[in-house]
PQR file with spaces between the fields and no chain letter, atoms N, CA, C, O and H, PARSE charges and radii, in Angstrom:
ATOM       1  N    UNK     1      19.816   16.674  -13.257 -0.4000 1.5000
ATOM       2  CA   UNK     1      18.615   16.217  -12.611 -0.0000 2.0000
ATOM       3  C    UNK     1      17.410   16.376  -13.531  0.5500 1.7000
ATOM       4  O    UNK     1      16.308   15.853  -13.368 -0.5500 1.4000
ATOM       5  N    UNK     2      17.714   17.017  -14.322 -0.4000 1.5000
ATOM       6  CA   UNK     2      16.506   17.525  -15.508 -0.0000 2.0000
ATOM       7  C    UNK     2      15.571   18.629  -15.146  0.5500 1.7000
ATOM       8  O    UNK     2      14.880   19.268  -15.939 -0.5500 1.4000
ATOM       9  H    UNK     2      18.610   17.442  -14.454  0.4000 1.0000
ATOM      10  N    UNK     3      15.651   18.824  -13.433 -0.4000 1.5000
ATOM      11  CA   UNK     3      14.259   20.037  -13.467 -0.0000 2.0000
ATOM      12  C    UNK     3      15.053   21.193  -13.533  0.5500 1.7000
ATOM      13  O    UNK     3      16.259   21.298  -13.312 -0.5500 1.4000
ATOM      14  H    UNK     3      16.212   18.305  -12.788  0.4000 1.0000
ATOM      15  N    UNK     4      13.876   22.427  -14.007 -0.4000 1.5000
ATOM      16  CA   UNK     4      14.353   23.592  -14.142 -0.0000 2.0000
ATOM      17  C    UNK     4      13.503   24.547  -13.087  0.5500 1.7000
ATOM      18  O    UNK     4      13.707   25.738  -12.856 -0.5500 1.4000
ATOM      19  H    UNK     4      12.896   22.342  -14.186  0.4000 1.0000
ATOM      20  N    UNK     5      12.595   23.771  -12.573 -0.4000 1.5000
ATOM      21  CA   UNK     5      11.885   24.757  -11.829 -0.0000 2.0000
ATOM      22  C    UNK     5      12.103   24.039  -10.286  0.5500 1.7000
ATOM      23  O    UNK     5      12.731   22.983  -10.198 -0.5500 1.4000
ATOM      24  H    UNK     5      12.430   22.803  -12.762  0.4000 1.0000
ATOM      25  N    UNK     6      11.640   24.578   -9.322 -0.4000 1.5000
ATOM      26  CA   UNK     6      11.821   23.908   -7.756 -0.0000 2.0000
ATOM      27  C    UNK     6      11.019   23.535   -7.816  0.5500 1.7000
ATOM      28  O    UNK     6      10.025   23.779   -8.499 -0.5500 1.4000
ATOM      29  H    UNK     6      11.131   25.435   -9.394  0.4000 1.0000
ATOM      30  N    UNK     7      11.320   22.625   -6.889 -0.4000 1.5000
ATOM      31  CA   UNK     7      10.124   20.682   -6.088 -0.0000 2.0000
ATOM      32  C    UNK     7       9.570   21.650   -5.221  0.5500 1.7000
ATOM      33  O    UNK     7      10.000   22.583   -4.543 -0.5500 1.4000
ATOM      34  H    UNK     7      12.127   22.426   -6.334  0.4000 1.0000
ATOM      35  N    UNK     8       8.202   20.994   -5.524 -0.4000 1.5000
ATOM      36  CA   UNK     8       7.560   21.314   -4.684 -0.0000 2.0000
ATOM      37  C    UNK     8       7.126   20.095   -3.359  0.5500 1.7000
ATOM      38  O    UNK     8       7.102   18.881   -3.566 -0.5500 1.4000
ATOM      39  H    UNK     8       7.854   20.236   -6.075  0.4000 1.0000
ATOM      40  N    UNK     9       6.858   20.645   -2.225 -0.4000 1.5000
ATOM      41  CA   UNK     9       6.772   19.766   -1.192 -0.0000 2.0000
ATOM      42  C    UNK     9       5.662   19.908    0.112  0.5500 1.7000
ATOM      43  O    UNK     9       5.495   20.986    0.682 -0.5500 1.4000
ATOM      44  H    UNK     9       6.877   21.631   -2.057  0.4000 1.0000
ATOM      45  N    UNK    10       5.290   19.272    0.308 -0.4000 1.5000
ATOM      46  CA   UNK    10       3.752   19.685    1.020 -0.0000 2.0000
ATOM      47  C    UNK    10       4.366   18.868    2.254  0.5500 1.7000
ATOM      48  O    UNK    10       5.120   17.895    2.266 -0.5500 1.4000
ATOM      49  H    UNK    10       5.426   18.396   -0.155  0.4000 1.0000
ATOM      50  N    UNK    11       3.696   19.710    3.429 -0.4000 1.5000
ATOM      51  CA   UNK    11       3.846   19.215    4.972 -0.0000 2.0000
ATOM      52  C    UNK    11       3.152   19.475    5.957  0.5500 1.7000
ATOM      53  O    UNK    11       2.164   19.983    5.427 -0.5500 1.4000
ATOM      54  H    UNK    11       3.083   20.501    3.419  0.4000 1.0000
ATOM      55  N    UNK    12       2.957   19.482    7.144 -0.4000 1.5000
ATOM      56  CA   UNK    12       2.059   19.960    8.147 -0.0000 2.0000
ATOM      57  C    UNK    12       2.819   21.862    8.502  0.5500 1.7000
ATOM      58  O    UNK    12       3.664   22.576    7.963 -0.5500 1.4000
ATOM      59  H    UNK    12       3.760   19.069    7.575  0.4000 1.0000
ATOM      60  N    UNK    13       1.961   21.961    9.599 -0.4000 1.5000
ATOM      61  CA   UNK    13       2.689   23.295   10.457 -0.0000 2.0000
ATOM      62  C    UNK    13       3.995   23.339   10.521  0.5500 1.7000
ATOM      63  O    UNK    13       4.390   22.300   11.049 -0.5500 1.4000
ATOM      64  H    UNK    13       1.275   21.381   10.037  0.4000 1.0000
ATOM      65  N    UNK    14       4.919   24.086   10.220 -0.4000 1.5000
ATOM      66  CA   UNK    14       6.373   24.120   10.433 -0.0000 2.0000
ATOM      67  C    UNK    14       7.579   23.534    9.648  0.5500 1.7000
ATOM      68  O    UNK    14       8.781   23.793    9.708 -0.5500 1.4000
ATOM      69  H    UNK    14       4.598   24.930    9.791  0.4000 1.0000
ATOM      70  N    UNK    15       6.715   22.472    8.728 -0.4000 1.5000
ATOM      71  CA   UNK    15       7.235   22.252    7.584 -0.0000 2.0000
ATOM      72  C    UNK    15       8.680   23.035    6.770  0.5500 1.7000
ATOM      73  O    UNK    15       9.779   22.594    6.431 -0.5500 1.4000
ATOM      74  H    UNK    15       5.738   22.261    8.678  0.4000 1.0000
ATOM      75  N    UNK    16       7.980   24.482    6.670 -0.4000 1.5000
ATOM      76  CA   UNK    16       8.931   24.888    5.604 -0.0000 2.0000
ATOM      77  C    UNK    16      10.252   24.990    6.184  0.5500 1.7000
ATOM      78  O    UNK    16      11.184   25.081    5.385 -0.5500 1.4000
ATOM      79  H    UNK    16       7.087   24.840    6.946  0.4000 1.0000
ATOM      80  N    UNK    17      10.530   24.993    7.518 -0.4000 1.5000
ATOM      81  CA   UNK    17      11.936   24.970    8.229 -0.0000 2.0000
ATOM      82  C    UNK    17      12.661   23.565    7.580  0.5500 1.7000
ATOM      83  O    UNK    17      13.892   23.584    7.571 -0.5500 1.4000
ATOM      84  H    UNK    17       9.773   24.920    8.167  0.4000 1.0000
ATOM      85  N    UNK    18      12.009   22.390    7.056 -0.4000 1.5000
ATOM      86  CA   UNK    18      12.967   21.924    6.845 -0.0000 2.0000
ATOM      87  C    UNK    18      13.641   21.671    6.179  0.5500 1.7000
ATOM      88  O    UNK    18      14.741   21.215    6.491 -0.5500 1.4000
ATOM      89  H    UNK    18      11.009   22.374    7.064  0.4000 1.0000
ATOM      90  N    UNK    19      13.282   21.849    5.087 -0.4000 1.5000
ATOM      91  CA   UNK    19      14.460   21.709    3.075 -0.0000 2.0000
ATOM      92  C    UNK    19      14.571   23.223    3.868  0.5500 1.7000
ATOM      93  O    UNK    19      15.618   23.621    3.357 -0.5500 1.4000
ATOM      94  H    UNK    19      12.388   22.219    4.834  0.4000 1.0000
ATOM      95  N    UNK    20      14.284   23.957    4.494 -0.4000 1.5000
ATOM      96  CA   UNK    20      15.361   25.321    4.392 -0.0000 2.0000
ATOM      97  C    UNK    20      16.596   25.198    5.718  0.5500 1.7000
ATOM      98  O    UNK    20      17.414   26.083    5.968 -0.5500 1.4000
ATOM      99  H    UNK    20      13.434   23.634    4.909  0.4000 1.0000
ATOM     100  N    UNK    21      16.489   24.046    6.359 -0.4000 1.5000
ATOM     101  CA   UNK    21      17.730   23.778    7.212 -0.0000 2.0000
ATOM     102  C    UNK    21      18.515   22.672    6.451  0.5500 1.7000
ATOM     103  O    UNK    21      19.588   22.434    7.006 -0.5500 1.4000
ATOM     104  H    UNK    21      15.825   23.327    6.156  0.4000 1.0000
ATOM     105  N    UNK    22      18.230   21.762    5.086 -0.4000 1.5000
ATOM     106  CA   UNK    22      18.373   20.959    4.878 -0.0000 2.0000
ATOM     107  C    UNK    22      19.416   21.943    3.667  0.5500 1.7000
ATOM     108  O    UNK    22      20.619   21.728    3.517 -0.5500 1.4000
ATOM     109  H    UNK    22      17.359   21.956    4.635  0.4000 1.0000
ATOM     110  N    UNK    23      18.804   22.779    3.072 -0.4000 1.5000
ATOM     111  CA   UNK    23      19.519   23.326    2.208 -0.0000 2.0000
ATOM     112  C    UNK    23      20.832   24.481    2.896  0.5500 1.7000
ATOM     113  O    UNK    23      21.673   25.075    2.222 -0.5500 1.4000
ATOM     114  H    UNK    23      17.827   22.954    3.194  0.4000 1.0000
ATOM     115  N    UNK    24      20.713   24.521    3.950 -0.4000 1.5000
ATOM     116  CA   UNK    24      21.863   25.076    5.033 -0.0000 2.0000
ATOM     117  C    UNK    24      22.737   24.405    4.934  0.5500 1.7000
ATOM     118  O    UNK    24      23.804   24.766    4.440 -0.5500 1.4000
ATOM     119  H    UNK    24      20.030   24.037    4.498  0.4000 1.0000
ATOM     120  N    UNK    25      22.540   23.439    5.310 -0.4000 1.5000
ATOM     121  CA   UNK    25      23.477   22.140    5.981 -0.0000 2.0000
ATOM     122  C    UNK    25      24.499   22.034    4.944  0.5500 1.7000
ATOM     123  O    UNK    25      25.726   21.959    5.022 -0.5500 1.4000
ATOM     124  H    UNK    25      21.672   23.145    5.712  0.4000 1.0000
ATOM     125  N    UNK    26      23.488   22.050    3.701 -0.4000 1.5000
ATOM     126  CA   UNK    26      24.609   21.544    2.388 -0.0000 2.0000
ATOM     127  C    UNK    26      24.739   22.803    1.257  0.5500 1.7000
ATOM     128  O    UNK    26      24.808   22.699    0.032 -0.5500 1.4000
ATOM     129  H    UNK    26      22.492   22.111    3.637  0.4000 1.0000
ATOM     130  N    UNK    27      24.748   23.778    1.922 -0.4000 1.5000
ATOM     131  CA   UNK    27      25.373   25.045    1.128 -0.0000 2.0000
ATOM     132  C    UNK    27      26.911   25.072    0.702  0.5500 1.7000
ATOM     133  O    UNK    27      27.190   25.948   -0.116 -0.5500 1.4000
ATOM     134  H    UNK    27      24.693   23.862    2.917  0.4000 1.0000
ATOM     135  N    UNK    28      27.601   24.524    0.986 -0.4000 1.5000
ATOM     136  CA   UNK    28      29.203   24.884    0.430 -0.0000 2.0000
ATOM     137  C    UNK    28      28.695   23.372   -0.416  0.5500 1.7000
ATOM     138  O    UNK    28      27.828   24.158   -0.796 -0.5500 1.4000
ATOM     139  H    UNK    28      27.374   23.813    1.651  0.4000 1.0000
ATOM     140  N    UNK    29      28.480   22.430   -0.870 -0.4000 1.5000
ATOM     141  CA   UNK    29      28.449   21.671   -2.031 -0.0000 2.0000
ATOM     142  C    UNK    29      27.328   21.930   -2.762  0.5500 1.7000
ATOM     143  O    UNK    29      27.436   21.614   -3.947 -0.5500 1.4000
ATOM     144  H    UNK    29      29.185   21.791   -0.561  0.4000 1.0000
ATOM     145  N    UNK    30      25.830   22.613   -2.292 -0.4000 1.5000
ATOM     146  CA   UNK    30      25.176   23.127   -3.444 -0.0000 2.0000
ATOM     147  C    UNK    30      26.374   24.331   -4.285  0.5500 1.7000
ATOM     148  O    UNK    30      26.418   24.476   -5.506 -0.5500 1.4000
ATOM     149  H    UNK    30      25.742   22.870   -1.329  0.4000 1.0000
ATOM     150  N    UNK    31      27.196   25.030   -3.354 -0.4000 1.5000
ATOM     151  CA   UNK    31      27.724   26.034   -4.504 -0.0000 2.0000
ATOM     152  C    UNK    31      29.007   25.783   -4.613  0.5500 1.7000
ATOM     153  O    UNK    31      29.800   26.691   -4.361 -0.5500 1.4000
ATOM     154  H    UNK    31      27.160   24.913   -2.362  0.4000 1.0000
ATOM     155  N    UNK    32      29.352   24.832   -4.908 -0.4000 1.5000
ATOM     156  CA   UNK    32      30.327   24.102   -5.529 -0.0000 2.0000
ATOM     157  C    UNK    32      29.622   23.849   -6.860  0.5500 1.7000
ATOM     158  O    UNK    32      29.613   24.623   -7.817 -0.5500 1.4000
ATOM     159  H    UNK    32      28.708   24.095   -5.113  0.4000 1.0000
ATOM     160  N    UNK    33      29.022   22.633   -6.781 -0.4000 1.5000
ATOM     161  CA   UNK    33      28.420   22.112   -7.583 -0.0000 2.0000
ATOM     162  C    UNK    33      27.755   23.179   -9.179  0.5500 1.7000
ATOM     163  O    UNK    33      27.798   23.068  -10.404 -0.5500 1.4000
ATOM     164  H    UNK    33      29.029   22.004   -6.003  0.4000 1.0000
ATOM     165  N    UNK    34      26.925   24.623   -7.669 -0.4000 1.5000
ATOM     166  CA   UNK    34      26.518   25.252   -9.229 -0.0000 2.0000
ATOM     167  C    UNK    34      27.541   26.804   -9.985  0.5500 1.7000
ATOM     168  O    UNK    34      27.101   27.851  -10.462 -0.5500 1.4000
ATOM     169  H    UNK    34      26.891   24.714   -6.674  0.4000 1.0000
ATOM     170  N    UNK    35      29.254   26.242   -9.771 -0.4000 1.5000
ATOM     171  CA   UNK    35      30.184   26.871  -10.169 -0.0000 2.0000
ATOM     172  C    UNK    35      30.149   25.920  -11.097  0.5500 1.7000
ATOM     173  O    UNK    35      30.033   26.408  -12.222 -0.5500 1.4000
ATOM     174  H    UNK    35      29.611   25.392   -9.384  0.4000 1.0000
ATOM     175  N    UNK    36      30.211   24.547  -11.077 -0.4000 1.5000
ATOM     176  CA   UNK    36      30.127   23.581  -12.386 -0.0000 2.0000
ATOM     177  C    UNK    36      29.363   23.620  -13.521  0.5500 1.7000
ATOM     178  O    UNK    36      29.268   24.587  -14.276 -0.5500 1.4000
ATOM     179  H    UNK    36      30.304   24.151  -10.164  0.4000 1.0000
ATOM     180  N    UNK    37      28.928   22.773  -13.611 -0.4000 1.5000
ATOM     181  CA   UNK    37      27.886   22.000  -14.398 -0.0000 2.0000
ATOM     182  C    UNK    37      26.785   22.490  -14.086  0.5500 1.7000
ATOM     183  O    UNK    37      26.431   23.111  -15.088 -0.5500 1.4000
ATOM     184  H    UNK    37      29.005   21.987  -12.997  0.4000 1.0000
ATOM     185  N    UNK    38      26.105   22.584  -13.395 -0.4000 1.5000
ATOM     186  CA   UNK    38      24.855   21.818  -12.468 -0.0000 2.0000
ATOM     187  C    UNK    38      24.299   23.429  -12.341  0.5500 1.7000
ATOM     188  O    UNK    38      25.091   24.324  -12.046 -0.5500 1.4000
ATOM     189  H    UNK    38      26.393   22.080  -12.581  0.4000 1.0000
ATOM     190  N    UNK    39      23.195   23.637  -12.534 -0.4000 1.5000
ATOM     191  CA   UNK    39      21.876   25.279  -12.105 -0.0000 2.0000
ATOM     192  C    UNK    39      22.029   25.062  -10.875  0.5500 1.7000
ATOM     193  O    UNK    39      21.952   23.865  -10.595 -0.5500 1.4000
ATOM     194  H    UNK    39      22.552   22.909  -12.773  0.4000 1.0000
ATOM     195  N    UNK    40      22.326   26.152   -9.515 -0.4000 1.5000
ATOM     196  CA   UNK    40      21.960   26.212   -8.506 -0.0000 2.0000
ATOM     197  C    UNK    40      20.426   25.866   -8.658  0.5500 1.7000
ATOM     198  O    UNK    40      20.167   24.790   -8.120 -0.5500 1.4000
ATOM     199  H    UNK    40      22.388   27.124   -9.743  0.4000 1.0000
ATOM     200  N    UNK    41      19.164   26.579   -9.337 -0.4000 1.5000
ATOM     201  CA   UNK    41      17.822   26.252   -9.273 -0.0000 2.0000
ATOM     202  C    UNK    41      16.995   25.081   -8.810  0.5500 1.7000
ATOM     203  O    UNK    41      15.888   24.854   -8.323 -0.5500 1.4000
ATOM     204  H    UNK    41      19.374   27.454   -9.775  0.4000 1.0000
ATOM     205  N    UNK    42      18.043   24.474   -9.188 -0.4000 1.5000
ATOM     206  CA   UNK    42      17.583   22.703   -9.322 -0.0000 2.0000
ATOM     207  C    UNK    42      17.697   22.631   -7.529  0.5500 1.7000
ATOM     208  O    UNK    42      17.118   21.580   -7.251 -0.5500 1.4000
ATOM     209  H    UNK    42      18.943   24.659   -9.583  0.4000 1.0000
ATOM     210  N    UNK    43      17.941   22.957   -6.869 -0.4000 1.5000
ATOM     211  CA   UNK    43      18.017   22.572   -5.219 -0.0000 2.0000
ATOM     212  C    UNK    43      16.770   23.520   -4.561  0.5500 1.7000
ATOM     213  O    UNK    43      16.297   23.089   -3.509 -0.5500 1.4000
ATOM     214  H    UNK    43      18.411   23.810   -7.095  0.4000 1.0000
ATOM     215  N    UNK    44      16.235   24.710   -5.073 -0.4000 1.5000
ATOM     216  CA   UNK    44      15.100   25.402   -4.460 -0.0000 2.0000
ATOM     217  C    UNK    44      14.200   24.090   -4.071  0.5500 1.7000
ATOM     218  O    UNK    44      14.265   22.932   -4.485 -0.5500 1.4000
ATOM     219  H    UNK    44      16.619   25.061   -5.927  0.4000 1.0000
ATOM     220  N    UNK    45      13.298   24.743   -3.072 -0.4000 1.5000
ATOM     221  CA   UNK    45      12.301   23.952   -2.612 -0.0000 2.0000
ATOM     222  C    UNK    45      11.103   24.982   -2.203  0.5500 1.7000
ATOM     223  O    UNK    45      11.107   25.867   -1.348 -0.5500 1.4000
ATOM     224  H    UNK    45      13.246   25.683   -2.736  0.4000 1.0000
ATOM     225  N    UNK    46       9.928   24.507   -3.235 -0.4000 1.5000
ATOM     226  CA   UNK    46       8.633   25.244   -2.771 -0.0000 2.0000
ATOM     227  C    UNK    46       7.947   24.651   -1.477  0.5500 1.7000
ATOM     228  O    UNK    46       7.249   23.664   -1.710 -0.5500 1.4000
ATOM     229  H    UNK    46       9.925   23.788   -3.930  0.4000 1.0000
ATOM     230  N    UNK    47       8.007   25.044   -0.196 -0.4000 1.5000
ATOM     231  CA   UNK    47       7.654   24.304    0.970 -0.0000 2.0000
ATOM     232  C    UNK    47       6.290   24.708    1.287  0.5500 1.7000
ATOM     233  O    UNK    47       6.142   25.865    1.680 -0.5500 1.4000
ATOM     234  H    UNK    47       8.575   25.845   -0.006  0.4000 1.0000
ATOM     235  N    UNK    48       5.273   23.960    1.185 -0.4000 1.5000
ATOM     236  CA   UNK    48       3.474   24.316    1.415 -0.0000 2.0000
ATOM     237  C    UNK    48       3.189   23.276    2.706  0.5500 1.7000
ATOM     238  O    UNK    48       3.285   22.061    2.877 -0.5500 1.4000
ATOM     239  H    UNK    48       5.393   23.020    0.865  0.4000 1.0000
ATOM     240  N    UNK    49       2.710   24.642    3.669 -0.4000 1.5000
ATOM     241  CA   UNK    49       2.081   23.617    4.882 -0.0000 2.0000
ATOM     242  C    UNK    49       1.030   23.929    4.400  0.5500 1.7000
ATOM     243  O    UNK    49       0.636   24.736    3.559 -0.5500 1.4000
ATOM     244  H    UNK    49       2.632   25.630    3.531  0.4000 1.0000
ATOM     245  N    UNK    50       0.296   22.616    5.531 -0.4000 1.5000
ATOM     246  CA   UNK    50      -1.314   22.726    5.431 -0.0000 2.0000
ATOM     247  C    UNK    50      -1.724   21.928    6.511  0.5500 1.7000
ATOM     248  O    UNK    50      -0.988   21.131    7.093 -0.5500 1.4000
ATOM     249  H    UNK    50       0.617   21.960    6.215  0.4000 1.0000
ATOM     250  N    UNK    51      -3.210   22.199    6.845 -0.4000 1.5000
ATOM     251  CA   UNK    51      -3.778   22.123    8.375 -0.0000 2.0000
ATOM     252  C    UNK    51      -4.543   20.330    7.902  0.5500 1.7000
ATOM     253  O    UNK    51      -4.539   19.911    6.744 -0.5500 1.4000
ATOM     254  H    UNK    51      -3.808   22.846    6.372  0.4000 1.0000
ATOM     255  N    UNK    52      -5.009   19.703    8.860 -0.4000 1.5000
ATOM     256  CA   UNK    52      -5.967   18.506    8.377 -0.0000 2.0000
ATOM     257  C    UNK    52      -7.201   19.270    7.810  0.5500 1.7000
ATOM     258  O    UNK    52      -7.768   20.268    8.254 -0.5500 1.4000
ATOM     259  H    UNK    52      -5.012   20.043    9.801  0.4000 1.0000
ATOM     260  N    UNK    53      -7.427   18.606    6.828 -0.4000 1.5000
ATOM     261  CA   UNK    53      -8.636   18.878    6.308 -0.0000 2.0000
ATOM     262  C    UNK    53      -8.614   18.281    4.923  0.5500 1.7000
ATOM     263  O    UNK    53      -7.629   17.614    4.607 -0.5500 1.4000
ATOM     264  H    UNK    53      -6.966   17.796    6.466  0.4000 1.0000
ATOM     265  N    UNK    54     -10.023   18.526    3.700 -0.4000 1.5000
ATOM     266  CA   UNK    54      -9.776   17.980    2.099 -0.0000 2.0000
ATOM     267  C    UNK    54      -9.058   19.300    1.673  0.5500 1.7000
ATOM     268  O    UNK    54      -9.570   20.407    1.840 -0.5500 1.4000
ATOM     269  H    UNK    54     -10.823   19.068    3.958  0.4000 1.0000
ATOM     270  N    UNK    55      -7.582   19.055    0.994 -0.4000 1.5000
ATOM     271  CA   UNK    55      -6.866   19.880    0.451 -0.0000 2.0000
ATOM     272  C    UNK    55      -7.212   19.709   -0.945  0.5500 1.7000
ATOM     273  O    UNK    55      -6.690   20.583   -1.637 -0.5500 1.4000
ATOM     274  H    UNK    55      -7.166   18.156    0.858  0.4000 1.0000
ATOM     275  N    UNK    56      -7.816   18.997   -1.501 -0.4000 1.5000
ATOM     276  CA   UNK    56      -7.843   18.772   -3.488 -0.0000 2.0000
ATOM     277  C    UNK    56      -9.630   17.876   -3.624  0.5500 1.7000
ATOM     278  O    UNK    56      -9.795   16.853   -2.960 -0.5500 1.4000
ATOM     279  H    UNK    56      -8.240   18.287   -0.938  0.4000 1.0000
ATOM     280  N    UNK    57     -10.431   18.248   -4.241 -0.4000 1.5000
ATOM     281  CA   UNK    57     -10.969   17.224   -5.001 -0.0000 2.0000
ATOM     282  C    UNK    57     -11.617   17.867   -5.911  0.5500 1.7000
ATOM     283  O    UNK    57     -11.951   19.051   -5.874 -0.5500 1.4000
ATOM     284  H    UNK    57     -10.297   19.079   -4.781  0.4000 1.0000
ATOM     285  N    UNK    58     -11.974   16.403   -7.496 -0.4000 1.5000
ATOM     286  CA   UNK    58     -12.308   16.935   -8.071 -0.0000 2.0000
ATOM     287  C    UNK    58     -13.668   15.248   -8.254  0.5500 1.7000
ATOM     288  O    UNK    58     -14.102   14.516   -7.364 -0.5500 1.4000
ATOM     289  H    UNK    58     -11.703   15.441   -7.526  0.4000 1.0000
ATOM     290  N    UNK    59     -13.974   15.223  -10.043 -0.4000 1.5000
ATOM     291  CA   UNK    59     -14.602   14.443  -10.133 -0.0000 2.0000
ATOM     292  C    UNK    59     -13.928   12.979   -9.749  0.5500 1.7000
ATOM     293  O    UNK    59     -14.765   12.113   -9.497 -0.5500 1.4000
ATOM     294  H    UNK    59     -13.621   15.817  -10.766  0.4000 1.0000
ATOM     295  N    UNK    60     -12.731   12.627   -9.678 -0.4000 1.5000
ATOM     296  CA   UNK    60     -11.821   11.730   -9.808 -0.0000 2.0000
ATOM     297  C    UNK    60     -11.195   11.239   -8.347  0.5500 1.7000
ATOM     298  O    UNK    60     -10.981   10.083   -7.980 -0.5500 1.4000
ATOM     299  H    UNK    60     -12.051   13.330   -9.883  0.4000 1.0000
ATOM     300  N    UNK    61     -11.006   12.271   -7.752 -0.4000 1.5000
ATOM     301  CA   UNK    61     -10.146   11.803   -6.343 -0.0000 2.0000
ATOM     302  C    UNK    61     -10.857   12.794   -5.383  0.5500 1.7000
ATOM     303  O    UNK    61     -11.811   13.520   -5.659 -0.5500 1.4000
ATOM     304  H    UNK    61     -11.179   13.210   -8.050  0.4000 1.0000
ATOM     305  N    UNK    62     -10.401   12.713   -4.561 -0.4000 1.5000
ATOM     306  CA   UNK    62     -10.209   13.910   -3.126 -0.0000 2.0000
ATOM     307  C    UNK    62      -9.027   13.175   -1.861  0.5500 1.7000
ATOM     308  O    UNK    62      -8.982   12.134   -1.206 -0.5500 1.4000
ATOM     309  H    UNK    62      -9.625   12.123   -4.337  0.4000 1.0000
ATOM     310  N    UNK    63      -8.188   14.403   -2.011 -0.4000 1.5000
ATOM     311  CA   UNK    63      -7.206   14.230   -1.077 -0.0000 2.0000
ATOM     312  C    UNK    63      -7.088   14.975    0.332  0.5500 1.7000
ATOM     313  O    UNK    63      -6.558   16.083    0.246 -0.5500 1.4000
ATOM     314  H    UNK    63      -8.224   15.249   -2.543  0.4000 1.0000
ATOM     315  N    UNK    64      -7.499   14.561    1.669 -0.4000 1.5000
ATOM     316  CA   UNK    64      -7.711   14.803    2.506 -0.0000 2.0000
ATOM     317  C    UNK    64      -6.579   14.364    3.697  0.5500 1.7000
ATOM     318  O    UNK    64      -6.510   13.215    4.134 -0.5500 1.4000
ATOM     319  H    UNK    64      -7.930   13.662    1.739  0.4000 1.0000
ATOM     320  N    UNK    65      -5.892   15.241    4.049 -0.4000 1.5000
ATOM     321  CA   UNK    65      -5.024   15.220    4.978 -0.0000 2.0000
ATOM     322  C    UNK    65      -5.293   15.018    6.485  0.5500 1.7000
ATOM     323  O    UNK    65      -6.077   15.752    7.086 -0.5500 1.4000
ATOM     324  H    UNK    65      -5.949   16.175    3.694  0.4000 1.0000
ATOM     325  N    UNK    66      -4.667   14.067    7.049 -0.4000 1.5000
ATOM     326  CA   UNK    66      -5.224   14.112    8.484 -0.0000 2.0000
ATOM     327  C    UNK    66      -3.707   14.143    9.507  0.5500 1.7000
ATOM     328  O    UNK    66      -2.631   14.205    8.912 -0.5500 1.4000
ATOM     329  H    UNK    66      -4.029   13.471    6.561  0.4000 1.0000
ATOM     330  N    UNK    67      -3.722   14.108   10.657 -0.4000 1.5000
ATOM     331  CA   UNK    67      -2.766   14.050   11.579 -0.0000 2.0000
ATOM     332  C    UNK    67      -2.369   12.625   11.527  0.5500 1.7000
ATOM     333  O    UNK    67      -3.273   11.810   11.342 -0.5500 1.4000
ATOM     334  H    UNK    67      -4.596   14.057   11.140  0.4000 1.0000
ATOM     335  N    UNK    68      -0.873   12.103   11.692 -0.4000 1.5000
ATOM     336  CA   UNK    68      -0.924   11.130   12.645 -0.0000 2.0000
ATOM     337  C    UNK    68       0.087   11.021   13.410  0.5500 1.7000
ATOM     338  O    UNK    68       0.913   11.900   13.164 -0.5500 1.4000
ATOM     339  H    UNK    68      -0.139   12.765   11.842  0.4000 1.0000
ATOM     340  N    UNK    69       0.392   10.316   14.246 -0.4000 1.5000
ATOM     341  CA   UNK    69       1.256   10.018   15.083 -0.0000 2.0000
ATOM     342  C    UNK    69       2.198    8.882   14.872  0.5500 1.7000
ATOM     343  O    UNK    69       1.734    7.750   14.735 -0.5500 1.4000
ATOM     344  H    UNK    69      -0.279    9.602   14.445  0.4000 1.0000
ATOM     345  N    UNK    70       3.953    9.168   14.821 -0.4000 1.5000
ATOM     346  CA   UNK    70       4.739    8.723   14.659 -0.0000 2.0000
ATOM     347  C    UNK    70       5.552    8.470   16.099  0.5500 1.7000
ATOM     348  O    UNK    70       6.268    9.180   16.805 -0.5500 1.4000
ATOM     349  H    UNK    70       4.330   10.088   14.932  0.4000 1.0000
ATOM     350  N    UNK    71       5.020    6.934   16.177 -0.4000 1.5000
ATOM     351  CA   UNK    71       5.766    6.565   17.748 -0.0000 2.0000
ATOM     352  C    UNK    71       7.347    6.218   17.270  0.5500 1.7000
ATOM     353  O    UNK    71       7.651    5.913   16.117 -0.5500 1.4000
ATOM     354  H    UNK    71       4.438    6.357   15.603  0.4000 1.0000
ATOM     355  N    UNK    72       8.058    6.301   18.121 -0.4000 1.5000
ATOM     356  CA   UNK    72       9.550    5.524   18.628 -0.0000 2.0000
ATOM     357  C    UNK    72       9.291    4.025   18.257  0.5500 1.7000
ATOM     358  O    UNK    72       8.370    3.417   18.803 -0.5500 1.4000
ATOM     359  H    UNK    72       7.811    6.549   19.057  0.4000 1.0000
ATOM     360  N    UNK    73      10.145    3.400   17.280 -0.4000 1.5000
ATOM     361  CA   UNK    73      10.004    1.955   17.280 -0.0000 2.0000
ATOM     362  C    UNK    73      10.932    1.766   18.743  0.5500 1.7000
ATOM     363  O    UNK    73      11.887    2.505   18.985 -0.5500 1.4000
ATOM     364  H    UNK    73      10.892    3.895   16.837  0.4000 1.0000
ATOM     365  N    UNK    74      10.476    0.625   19.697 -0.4000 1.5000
ATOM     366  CA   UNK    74      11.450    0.248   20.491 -0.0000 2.0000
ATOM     367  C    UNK    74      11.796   -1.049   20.930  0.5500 1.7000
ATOM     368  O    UNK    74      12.755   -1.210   21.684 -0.5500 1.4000
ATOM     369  H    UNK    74       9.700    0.025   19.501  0.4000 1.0000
């Protein structure tokens, strides 16, 4: 995969439950895999919640997070 360090991943409240149920799910082929070839490392996940609000700016951008709502297509 080429990385050596963990992805990082940004989300709302409650976030970090999910690459850490995601990395559950697929624990007997992450450690398969890092008996091989392959760094277990490479599957960590740095999980960062954050509330609405401006999370970053500088002279160049500002990145400001807001809520939204994800309906049911039906």
């Amino acid at each position: 995969m080429g990385r050596a360090d963990p992805l990082t991943a940004y989300g709302p409240a409650g976030f970090k439950a999910m690459p850490e149920s995601i990395i559950k799910a697929w624990q007997i082929d992450i450690d398969a895999r890092a008996q091989r070839l392959q760094h277990a490392d490479v599957y960590r996940v740095d999980a960062c919640e954050f509330t609405a609000g401006t999370i970053y700016r500088d002279h160049n951008i500002t990145i400001t997070l807001f809520p939204v709502h994800h309906q049911k297509a039906e």
